[in-house]
C-alpha positions in Angstrom: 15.4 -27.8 -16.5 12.2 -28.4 -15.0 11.8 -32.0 -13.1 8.7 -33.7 -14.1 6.5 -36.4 -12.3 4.7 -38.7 -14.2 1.4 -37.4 -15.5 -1.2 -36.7 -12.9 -5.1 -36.4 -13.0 -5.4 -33.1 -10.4 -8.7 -31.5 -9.5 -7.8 -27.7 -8.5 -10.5 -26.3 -6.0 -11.3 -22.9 -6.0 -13.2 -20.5 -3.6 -16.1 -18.4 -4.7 -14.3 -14.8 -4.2 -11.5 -13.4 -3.7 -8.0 -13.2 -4.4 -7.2 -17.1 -4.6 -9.0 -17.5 -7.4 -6.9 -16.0 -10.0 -3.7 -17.9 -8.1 -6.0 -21.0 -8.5 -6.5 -20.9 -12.4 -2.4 -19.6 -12.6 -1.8 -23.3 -11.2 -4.1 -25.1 -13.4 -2.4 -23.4 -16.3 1.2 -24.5 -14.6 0.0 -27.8 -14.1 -1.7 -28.3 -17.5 2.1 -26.7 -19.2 3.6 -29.8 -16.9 1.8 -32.5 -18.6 -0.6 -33.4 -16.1 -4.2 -33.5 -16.6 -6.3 -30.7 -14.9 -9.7 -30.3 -14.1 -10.6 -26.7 -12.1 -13.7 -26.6 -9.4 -14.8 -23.1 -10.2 -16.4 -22.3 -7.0 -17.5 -18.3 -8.4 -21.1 -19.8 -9.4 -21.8 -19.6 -6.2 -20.8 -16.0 -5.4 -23.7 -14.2 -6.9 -25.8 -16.1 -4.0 -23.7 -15.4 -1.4 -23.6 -11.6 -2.2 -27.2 -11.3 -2.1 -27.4 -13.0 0.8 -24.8 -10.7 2.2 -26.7 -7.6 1.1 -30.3 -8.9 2.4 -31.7 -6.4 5.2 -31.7 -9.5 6.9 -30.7 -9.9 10.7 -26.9 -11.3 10.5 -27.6 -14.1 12.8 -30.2 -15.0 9.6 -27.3 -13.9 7.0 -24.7 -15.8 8.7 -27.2 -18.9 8.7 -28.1 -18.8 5.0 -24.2 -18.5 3.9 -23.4 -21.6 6.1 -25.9 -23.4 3.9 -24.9 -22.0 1.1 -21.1 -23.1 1.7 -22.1 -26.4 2.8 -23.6 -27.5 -0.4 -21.3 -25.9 -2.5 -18.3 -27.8 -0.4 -21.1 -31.2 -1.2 -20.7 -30.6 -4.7 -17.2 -30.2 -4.5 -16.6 -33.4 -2.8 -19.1 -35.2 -5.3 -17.5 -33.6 -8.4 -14.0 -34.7 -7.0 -14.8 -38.0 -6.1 -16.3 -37.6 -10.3 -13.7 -37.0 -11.8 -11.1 -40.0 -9.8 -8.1 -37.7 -9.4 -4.8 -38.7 -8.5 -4.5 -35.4 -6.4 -7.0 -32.7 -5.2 -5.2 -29.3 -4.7 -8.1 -27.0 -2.6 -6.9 -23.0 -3.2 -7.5 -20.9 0.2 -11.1 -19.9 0.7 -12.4 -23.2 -0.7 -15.6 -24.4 0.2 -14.6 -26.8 3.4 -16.4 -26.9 6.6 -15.9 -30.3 8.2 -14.2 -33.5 8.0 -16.7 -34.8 5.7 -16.6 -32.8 2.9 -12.6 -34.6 2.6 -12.6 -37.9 4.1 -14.8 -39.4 1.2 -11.8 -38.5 -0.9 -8.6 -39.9 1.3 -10.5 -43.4 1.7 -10.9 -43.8 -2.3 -7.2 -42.9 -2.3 -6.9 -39.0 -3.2 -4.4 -37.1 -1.7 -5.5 -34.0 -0.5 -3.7 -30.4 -0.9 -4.5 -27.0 1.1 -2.4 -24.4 -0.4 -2.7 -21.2 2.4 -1.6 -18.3 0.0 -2.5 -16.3 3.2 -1.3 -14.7 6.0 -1.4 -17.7 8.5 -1.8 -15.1 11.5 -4.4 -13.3 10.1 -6.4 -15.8 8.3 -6.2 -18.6 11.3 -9.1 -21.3 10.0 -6.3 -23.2 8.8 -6.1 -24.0 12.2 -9.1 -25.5 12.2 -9.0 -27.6 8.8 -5.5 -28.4 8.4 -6.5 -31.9 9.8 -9.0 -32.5 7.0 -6.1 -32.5 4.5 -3.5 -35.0 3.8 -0.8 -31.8 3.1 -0.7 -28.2 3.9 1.0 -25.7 1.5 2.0 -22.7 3.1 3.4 -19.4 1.7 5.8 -18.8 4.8 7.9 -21.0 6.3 9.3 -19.6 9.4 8.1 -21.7 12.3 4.8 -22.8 10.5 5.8 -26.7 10.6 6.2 -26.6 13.8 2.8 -24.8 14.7 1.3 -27.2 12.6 3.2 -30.2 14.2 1.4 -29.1 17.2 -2.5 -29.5 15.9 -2.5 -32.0 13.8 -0.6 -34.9 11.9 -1.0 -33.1 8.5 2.2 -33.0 6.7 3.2 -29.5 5.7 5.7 -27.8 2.5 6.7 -24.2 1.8 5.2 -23.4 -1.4 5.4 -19.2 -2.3 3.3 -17.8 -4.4 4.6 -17.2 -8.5 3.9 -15.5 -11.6 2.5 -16.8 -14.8 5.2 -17.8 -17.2 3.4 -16.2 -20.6 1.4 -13.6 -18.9 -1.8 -12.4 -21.4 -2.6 -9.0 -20.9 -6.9 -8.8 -21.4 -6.5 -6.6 -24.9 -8.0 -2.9 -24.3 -11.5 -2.6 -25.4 -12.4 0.4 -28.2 -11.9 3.9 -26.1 -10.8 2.2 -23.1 -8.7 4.4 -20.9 -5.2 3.0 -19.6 -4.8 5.8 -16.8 -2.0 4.1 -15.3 0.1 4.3 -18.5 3.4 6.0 -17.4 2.1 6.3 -13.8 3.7 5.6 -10.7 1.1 3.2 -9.9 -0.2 1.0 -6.9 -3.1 -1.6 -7.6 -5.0 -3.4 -5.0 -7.2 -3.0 -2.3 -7.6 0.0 0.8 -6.0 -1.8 3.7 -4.9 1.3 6.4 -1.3 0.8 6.5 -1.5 1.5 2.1 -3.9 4.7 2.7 -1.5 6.2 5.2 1.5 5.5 2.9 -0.1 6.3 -0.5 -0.8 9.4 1.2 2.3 10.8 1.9 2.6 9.9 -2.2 0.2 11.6 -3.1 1.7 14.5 -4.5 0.4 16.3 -8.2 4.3 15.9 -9.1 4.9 11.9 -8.2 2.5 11.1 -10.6 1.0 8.9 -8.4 -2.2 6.7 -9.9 -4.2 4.2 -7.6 -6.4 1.2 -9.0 -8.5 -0.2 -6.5 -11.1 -0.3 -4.5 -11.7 1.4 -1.3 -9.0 4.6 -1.0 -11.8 7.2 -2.8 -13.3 6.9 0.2 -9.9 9.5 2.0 -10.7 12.4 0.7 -6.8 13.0 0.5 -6.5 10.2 -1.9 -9.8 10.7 -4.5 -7.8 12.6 -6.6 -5.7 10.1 -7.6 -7.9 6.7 -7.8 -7.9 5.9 -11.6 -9.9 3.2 -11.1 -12.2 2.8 -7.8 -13.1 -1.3 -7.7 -11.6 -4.5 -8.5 -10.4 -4.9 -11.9 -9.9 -8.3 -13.6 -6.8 -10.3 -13.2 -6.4 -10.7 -16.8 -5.9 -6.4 -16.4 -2.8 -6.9 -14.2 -0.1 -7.5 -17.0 -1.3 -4.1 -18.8 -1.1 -2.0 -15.8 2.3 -3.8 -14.6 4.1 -3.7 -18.2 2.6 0.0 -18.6 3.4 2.1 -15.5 6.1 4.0 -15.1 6.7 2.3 -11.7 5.1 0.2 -9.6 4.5 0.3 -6.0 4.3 -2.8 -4.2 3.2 -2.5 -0.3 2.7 -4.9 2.0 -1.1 -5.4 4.3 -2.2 -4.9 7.7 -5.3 -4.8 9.2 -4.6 -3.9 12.8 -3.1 -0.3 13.3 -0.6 -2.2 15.8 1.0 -3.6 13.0 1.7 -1.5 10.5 5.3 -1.0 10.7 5.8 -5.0 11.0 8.0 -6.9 8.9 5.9 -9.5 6.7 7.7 -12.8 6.5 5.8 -13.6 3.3 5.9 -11.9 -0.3 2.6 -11.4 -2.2 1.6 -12.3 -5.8 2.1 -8.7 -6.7 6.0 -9.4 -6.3 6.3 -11.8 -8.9 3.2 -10.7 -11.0 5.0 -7.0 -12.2 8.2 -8.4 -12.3 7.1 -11.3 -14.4 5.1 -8.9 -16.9 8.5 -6.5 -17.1 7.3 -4.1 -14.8 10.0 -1.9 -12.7 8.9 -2.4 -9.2 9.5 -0.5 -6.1 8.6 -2.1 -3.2 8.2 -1.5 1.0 10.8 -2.7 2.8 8.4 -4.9 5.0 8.4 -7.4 2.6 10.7 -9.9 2.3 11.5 -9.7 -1.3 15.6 -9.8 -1.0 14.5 -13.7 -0.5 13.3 -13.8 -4.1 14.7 -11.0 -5.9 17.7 -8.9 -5.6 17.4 -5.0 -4.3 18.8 -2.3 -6.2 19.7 -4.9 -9.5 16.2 -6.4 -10.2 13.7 -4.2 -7.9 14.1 -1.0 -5.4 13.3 -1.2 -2.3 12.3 2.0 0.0 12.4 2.4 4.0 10.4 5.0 4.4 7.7 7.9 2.3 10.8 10.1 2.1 12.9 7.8 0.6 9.7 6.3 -1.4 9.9 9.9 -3.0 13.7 10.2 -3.8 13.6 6.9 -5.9 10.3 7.8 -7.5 12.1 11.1 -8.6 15.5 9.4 -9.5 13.6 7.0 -11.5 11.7 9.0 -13.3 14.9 10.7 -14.3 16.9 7.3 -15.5 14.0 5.4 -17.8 17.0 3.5 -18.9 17.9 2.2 -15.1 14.4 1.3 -15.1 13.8 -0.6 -18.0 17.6 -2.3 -17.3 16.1 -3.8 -14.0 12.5 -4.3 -14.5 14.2 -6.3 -17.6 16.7 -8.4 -15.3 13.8 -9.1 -12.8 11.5 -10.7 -15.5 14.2 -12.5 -16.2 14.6 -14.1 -12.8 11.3 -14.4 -12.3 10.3 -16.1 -15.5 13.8 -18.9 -14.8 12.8 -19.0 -11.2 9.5 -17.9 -10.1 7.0 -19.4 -12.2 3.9 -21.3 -11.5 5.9 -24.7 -13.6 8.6 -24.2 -11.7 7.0 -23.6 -8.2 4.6 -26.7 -8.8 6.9 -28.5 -10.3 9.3 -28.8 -7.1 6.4 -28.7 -4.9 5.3 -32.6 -6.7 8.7 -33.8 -6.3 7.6 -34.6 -2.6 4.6 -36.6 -3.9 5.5 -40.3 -2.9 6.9 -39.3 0.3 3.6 -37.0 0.7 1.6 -40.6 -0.4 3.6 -42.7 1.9 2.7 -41.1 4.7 -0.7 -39.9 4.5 -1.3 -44.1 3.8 0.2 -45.1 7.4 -1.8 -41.9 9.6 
C-alpha cells in the first residue's frame, strides 16, 4: 500500500531544456495519481529564445548577457505564477529558472514550502551549491555524504529522493511509415558523452546488432554506421524503443577523461525507465543498480566490452532468459520504483519538513 498525505495544492517547476523536464511532468503525473492537486510551470516557452540567442554570431560576453535576462524574467514569472496559484508546496525540477534569493523568498513568507529536487550529478552540476539556501528542502538523487556537504552551506534541510519510472508508461503511437530501427536491436539511447563513444565502440560490431539513438556519436566515424537515429527523440519515444529492443544498454556519464572508469553512486532514469516498460536491460557496472534491482535475476550487469559481448551473445541465444527477467524487473520496478511510490514516501516527511523551515 501506498501512504497518502492529505490532499496538497503543488506547483511543479520545470526548466526550459533538458533532461528534467520529462522527470518533471513524470512527477506531476505521480502526484496528480496521489490525489493532490497539481499545477506544472512549463518553463520550455522560453527555450526557443534562449536557443536563438545561443546561436546569434554575437560576442558571448553579449550572449551570456541576453540569457541572464532572459532567465531572470522567466524565474519573475515563475515566482508570480506560484505565488498565483497559493500552493501548499512548490517542487522546482533541476535546471529551473532561479538566480537569486528573490525569485523564492516571496514564496516562504506567504507560507510555501519550497522543494529542489537535484536529479543530477551533485559533483558535476555544483550550482546547487549556490541555491540550496533559497529552498526550504533539497532533494537529492545520492545520498552518500550529501547531508553533510549540505550541512556545511546552508540550513536547508535535505532527503534522498532517486529518480523512478512511470507507473502506466504510454508509448507515443508510430506515425504511418515510421521506422522502429531499434526493434530487436541491442540498443543504447541517449546522448555522446566520451566514456559511451569509447564503450559503444568496442560494440560496435555488424554481428552484436548494436543500434544507437542519440545525438552526438555520428560524429566518430567508427560509430556512424550504427546511429539509427542522430538527435534527441521525445520522451513519450522511450517506452517503444525500451519494450522493443532486443536488449538494452544502459551506461553510466562522464565528462572528464579522468573519470571514466569511476563508480557512480547514483542510478539514472534510464534504470528504471526500460525496466519499467519490460525491457531486458544490460547495464555498466559503474552504476549502482544492485541498490535498486537485483543482477543476474531482474537485469545483467557487465564489467567490461569483453564481457558486454559474451552476454549480448548469450542473450541473444536465450529470448526466453530475457523476456523471464526483463518481466521480473518490471515487476519490481512498477511495486517499488514508481513516481507514486517515490513521491509518496518522499511527502511523508512533510510536517517535519514544515516545522522546521517555520523556526530557521
Amino acid at each position: 500500500m501506498i501512504a497518502r498525505v492529505s490532499p496538497l495544492r503543488i506547483g511543479v517547476v520545470g526548466p526550459m531544456v533538458g533532461g528534467s523536464r520529462s522527470i518533471a511532468q513524470s512527477a506531476c503525473l505521480g502526484l496528480e495519481r496521489l490525489g493532490h492537486e497539481v499545477r506544472f510551470l512549463d518553463n520550455a516557452s522560453f527555450a526557443p529564445h534562449l536557443d536563438a540567442i545561443r546561436r546569434a554570431p554575437d560576442p558571448d560576453a553579449m550572449k551570456n548577457a541576453m540569457a541572464h535576462e532572459l532567465f531572470k524574467l522567466a524565474a519573475q514569472e515563475t515566482c508570480a505564477r506560484l505565488l498565483s496559484y497559493k500552493p501548499d508546496v512548490a517542487l522546482y525540477l533541476a535546471q529551473s529558472p532561479v538566480l537569486s534569493d528573490a525569485d523564492t523568498a516571496p514564496l516562504r513568507e506567504a507560507g510555501v514550502l519550497t522543494i529542489f529536487w537535484l536529479v543530477e550529478d551533485r559533483r558535476v552540476f555544483t550550482y546547487w551549491q549556490r541555491s540550496a539556501s533559497r529552498f526550504d528542502v533539497l532533494w537529492g538523487i545520492q545520498d552518500e555524504g550529501f547531508a553533510a556537504e549540505l550541512a556545511a552551506l546552508a540550513s536547508t534541510q535535505f532527503a534522498f529522493v532517486p529518480l523512478a519510472c512511470d507507473s502506466a508508461p504510454a508509448a507515443a503511437p508510430p506515425r504511418p511509415g515510421q521506422r522502429e530501427p531499434w526493434k530487436d536491436a541491442v540498443t543504447f539511447a541517449g546522448s555522446a558523452y566520451p566514456n559511451r563513444v569509447e564503450l559503444l565502440r568496442e560494440l560496435a560490431r555488424p554481428e552484436l546488432g548494436l543500434r544507437i539513438v542519440g545525438p552526438g556519436f555520428a560524429a566518430d566515424p567508427a560509430l556512424r554506421p550504427y546511429v539509427a537515429v542522430d538527435r534527441t527523440v521525445p520522451h513519450e519515444t522511450f517506452p517503444a524503443i525500451f519494450a522493443g529492443s532486443r536488449i538494452n544498454l544502459n551506461l553510466s556519464s562522464s565528462l572528464a577523461n579522468t573519470d571514466w572508469r569511476a563508480r557512480k553512486d547514483l542510478l539514472n532514469p534510464r534504470a528504471f525507465e526500460i525496466a519499467g516498460a519490460g525491457g531486458f536491460q544490460l547495464a555498466e557496472s559503474l552504476l549502482p543498480i544492485e541498490r535498486f534491482f537485483e543482477p543476474g535475476r531482474e537485469v545483467a550487469v557487465f564489467s567490461s566490452p569483453q564481457e558486454a559481448r559474451e552476454l549480448i551473445a548469450r542473450y541473444t541465444a536465450d529470448p526466453a532468459a530475457r523476456q523471464e527477467m526483463a518481466a521480473r524487473a518490471q515487476q519490481r520496478a512498477l511495486a517499488e520504483h514508481t513516481y507514486e511510490r517515490r513521491l509518496a514516501k518522499a511527502l511523508e516527511q512533510l510536517p517535519a519538513w514544515r516545522a522546521r523551515a517555520e523556526s530557521r
